[in-house]
C-alpha positions in Angstrom: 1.3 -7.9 -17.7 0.1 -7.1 -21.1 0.6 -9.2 -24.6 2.3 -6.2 -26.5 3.6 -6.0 -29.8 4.2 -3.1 -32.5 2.2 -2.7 -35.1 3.8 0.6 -37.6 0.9 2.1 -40.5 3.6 2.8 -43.1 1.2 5.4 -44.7 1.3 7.6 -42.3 4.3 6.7 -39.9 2.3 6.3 -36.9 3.7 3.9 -34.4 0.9 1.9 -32.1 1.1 -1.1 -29.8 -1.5 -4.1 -29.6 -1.9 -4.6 -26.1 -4.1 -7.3 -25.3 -5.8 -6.9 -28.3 -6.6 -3.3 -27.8 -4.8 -0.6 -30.3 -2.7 2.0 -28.6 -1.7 4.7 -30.8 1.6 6.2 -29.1 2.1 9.6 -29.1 5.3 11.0 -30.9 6.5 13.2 -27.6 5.9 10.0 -25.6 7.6 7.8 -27.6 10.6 10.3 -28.1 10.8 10.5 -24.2 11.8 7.0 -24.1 14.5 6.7 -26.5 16.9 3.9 -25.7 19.9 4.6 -26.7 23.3 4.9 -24.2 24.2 8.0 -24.7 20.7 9.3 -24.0 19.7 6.4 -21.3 22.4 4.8 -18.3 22.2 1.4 -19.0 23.0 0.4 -15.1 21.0 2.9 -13.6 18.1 3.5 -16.1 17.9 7.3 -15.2 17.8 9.5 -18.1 21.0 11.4 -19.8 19.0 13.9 -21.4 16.2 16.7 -20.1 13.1 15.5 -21.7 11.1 18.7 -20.6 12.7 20.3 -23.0 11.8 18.6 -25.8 9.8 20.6 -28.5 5.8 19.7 -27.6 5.0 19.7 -31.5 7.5 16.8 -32.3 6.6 14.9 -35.2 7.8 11.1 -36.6 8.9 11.2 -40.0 9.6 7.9 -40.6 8.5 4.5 -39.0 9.8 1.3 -39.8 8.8 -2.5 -38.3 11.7 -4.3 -37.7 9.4 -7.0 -35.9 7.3 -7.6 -33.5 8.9 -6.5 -30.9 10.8 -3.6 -32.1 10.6 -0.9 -34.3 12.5 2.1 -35.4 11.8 5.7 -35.6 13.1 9.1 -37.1 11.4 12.1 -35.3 11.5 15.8 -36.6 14.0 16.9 -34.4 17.3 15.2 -36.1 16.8 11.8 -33.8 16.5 8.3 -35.1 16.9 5.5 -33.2 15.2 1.6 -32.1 12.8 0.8 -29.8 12.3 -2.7 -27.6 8.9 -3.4 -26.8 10.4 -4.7 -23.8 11.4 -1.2 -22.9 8.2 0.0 -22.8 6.2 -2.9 -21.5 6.3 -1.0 -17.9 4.4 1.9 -19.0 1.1 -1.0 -20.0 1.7 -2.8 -16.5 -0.1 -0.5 -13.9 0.4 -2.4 -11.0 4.3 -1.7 -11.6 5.1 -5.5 -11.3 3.5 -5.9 -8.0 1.1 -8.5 -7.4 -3.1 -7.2 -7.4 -4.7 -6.9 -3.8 -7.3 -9.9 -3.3 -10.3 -8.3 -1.1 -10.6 -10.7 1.7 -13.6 -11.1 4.7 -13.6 -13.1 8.2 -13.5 -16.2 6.4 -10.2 -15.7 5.2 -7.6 -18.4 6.4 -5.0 -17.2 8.5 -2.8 -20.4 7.4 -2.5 -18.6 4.0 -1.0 -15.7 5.5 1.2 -17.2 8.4 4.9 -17.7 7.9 7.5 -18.9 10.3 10.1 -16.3 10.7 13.3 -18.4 10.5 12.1 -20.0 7.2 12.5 -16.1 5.8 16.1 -16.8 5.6 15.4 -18.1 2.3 15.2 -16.2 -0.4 12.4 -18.0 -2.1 10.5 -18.2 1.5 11.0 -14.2 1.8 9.5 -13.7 -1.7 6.7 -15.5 -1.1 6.0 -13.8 2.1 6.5 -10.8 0.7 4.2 -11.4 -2.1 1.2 -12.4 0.4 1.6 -9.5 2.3 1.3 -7.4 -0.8 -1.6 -9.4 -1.8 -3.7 -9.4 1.4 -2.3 -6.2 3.2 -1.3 -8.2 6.2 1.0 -11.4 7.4 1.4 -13.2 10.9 5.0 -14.1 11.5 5.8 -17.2 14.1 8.6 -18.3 15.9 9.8 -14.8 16.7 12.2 -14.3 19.3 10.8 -13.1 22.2 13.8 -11.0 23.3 12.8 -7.1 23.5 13.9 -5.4 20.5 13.4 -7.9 18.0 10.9 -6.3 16.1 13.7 -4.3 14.8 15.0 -6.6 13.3 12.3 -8.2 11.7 11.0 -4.8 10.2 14.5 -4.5 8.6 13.5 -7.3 6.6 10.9 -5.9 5.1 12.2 -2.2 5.0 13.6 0.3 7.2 12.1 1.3 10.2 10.2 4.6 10.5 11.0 7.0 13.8 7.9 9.2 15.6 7.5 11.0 18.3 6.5 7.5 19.7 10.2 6.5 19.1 12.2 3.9 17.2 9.9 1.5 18.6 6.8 1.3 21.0 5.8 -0.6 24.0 1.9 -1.7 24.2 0.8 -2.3 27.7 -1.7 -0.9 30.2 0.1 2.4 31.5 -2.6 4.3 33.3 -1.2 8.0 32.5 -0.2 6.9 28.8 -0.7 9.5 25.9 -2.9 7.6 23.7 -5.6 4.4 24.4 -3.7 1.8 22.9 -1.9 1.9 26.2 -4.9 1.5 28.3 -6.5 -2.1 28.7 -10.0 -0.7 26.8 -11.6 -2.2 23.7 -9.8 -0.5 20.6 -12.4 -0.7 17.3 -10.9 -0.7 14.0 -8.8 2.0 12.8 -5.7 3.0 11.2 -2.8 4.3 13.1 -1.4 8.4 12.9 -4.2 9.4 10.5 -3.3 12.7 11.8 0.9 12.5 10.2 2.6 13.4 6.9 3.3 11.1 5.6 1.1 8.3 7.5 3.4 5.4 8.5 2.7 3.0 5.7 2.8 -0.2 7.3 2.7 -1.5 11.2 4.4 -4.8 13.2 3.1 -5.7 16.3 4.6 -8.2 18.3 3.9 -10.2 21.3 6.4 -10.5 23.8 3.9 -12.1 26.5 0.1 -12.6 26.6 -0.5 -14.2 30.1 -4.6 -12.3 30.2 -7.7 -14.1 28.7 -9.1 -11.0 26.5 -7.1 -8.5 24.7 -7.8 -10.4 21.2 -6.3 -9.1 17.6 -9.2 -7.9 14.9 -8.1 -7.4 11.8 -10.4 -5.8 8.6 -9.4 -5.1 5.1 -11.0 -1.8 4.1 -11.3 -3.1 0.5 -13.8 -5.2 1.0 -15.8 -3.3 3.3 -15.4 -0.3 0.6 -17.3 -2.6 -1.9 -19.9 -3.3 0.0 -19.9 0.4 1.1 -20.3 1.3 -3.3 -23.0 -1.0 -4.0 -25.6 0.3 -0.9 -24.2 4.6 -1.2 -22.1 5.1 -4.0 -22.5 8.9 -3.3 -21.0 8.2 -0.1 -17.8 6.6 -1.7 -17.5 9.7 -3.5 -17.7 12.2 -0.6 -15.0 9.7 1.4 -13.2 10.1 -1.4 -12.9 13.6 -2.1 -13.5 15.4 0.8 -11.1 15.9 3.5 -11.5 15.7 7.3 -9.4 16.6 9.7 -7.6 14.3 12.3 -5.8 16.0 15.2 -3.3 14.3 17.7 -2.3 16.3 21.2 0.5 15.1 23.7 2.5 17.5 26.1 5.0 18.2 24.0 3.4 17.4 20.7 0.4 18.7 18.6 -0.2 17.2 15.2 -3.3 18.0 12.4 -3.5 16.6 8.7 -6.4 16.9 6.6 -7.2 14.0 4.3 -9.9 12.3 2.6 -10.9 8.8 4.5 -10.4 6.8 1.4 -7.7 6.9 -0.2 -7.5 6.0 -4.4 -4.7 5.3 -6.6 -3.6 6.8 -9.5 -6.9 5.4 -11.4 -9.2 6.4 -8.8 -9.3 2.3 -7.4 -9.8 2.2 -3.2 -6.2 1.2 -2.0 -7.0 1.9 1.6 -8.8 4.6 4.2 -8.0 6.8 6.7 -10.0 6.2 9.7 -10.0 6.6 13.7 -13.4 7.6 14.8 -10.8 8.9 18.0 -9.3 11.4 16.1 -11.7 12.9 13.4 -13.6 15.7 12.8 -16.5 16.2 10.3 -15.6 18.4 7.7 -17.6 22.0 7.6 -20.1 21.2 5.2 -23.4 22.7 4.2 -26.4 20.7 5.9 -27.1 18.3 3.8 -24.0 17.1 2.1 -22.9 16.8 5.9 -25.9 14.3 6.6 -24.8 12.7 3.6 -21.1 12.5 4.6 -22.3 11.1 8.1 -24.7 8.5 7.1 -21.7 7.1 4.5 -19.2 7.7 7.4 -21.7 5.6 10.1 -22.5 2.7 7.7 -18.3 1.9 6.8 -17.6 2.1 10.5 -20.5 -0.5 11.2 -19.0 -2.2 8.0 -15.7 -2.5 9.8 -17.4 -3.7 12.8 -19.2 -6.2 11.5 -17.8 -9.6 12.3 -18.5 -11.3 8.7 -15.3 -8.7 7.7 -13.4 -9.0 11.1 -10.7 -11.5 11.3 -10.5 -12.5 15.0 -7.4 -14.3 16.7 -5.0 -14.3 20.0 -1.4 -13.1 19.3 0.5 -15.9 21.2 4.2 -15.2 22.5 6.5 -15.2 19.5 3.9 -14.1 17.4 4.2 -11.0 14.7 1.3 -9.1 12.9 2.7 -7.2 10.4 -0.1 -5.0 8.1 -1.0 -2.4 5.8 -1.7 0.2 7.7 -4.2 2.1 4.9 -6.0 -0.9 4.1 -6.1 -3.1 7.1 -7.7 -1.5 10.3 -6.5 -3.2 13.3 -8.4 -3.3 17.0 -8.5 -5.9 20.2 -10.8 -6.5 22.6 -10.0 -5.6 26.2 -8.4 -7.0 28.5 -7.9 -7.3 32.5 -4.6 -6.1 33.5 -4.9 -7.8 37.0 -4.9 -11.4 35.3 -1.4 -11.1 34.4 1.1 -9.2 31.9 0.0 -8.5 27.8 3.4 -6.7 26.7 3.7 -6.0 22.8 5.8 -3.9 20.9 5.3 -1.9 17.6 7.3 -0.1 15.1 6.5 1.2 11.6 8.4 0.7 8.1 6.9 2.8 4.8 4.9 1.3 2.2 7.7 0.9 -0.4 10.2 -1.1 1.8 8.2 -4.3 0.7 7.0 -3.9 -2.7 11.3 -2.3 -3.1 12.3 -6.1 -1.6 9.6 -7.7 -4.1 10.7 -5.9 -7.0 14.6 -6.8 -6.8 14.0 -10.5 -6.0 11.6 -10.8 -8.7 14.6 -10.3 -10.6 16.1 -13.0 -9.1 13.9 -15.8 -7.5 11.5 -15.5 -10.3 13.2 -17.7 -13.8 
C-alpha cells in the first residue's frame, strides 16, 4: 500500500495526493465521483446512492481547502461541497486490491512452505495464512484430508464455492478405458491448464487423493510466471503475440461440443502476466499470415519446452489424504503415468472460481489482521 497524503495548491484549487513520493494531480470528475458523504454513499454497504454517469464531464473545483494531511475539503461547480479521507481513497493507489503480490517460484521451491494440514484450517488465523500462500504461489498441498469420497466438497467450500461442468459437481480421476478425456487414461499428462476451451475458465482446481496404491502416476506442478520471464528475456516478440492473439481451443464429448477463443497468456489490468492458457491437446494455431505464424510457433514451442523443463517442474507423489489445490491460469498441472495393473490410483477433482479465495482473504483481513 501507498504512503498518501494531500497536498491542496491554494492558488489554483487543485487537489493532488503524494503517493510514495510521487505527485498525483486528481482530476475534479474523479474526485467528485467519490464523494463521502451518507446521503450520497451507504455507509454499510459502500455502494453508491447517486448515478455518477451522469455527472457533468466539465466539472470544475472552485474551492480547495487542507484540513490536514489526511483530509481535505472541496467545493465543485455543480452546487456540492463536502470532505474527503485520504483513507477513502487509498484503494484506488493499491492495485493489487489488498491482495498479497504473486512470488514467481521454480523446482526449487519448498513444498513445506506451501503445505498445510487441513484440520489446523479451523482456525482462523491458520485459514488466513493458507489462504494468503495460495494467493502468493498459485498453489497449496493440504494434509490430513479425510479420505471419505466426497470430501473434496467440503474442502472447496472453504475456500469458495464449488463450480458445476458438464463433468459434474465433482470428478473422479482413474483409468477408465472408454473415458471422454485423457486424464482418465493411465498416459503421461504434460503441463497444461484445465477447460481452456470454457467461458469462463474454472479459476482454480483441487485434486485429491483418495488411494495411490501404483509406483508412477507422480504430480508436476509449473508456475507459468516464471516460465513467462524466461520466455520475455530470449523472444519478447513472442510474449506479445501470446498475448494478443487468440487461438482457438475446442472440447468434443457425445453430448457436448465446446470452442473459446483466447490468447495463451493472460495480462491484468496493467498488461503484467497473471497466468496462460495452455493444453497443446486442445489448441489450434491461429490463421495467420506465414511468417507471423512461424513466429507465433517458435514462441509457442520454446514456453511448452519451458514448462517441461524440470528446473521449473515441481515433482512429488500425492499420498492418501493428500489435497492439491491450484491456480488453474498460472499453475499448469501434469503426472507421469502410471500402471493400472499394480493396483488402484483413485482421485477426485472439483473446481471453485478465482475470487472465492482472494473474497475469504479480503474479509478476514479485516479481522485477523490488527
Amino acid at each position: 500500500m501507498s504512503q498518501l497524503s494531500f497536498r491542496v495548491d491554494p492558488g489554483s484549487a487543485i487537489v493532488n495526493v503524494i503517493a510514495n513520493g510521487k505527485v498525483v494531480t486528481l482530476s475534479p470528475l474523479w474526485l467528485r465521483e467519490r464523494c463521502q458523504d451518507k446521503e450520497y454513499l451507504d455507509s454499510k454497504t459502500q455502494q453508491r446512492l447517486f448515478d455518477p454517469h451522469a455527472l457533468d464531464p466539465n466539472i470544475q473545483v472552485l474551492s480547495a481547502e487542507q484540513v490536514d494531511d489526511t483530509r481535505v475539503r472541496v467545493e465543485f461547480s455543480d452546487g456540492y461541497a463536502g470532505d474527503y479521507s485520504i483513507l477513502a481513497i487509498a484503494p484506488d493507489f493499491d492495485f493489487d486490491d489488498g491482495l498479497p503480490s504473486p512470488k514467481a517460484w521454480t523446482s526449487g521451491l519448498d513444498t513445506g512452505k506451501i503445505k498445510f494440514s487441513y484440520p489446523s484450517l479451523d482456525g482462523k488465523a491458520v485459514l488466513f495464512k493458507a489462504i494468503e500462500t495460495y494467493l502468493e504461489y498459485g498453489a497449496l498441498i493440504l494434509t490430513d484430508v479425510p479420505t471419505k469420497p466426497e470430501s473434496i466438497l467440503q474442502v472447496a467450500e472453504t475456500f469458495g464455492h464449488v463450480r458445476v461442468t458438464n463433468f459434474g459437481k465433482y470428478f473422479d480421476v482413474m483409468s477408465r478405458p472408454d473415458s471422454n478425456d485423457l486424464a482418465y487414461r493411465p498416459v503421461r499428462l504434460g503441463p497444461h491448464t484445465d477447460n481452456p476451451y470454457r467461458e469462463p475458465v474454472p479459476g482454480i482446481q483441487l485434486l485429491h487423493c483418495l488411494v495411490n496404491e501404483t509406483s508412477g502416476g507422480y504430480s508436476t506442478l509449473v508456475d507459468s510466471l516464471s516460465a513467462i520471464q524466461k520466455l520475455a528475456e530470449e523472444d519478447p516478440r513472442g510474449v506479445e503475440l501470446l498475448s494478443r492473439i487468440s487461438v482457438k481451443f475446442r472440447f468434443v464429448d457425445g453430448d457436448t461440443e465446446l470452442i473459446e477463443r483466447r490468447p495463451m497468456i493472460e495480462l491484468d489490468h496493467q498488461g503484467h502476466p497473471t497466468g496462460v492458457h495452455y493444453s497443446p491437446r486442445l489448441d489450434y494455431l491461429p490463421l495467420l499470415d506465414d511468417a507471423t505464424t512461424v513466429a507465433f510457433h517458435k514462441a509457442r514451442r520454446r514456453l511448452g519446452e519451458l514448462f517441461s523443463d524440470p528446473a521449473y517442474e515441481l515433482y512429488f507423489r500425492l499420498q492418501a489424504g493428500e489435497l492439491m489445490m491450484f491456480d488453474n491460469n498460472r499453475v499448469l498441472h501434469g503426472r507421469t503415468s502410471f500402471n493400472p495393473n499394480e493396483g488402484l490410483r483413485h482421485l477426485q477433482g472439483c473446481y471453485i472460481d478465482l475470487d472465492g479465495p482472494r473474497g475469504r482473504y479480503l474479509s478476514l483481513k479485516r479481522t485477523v489482521v490488527s
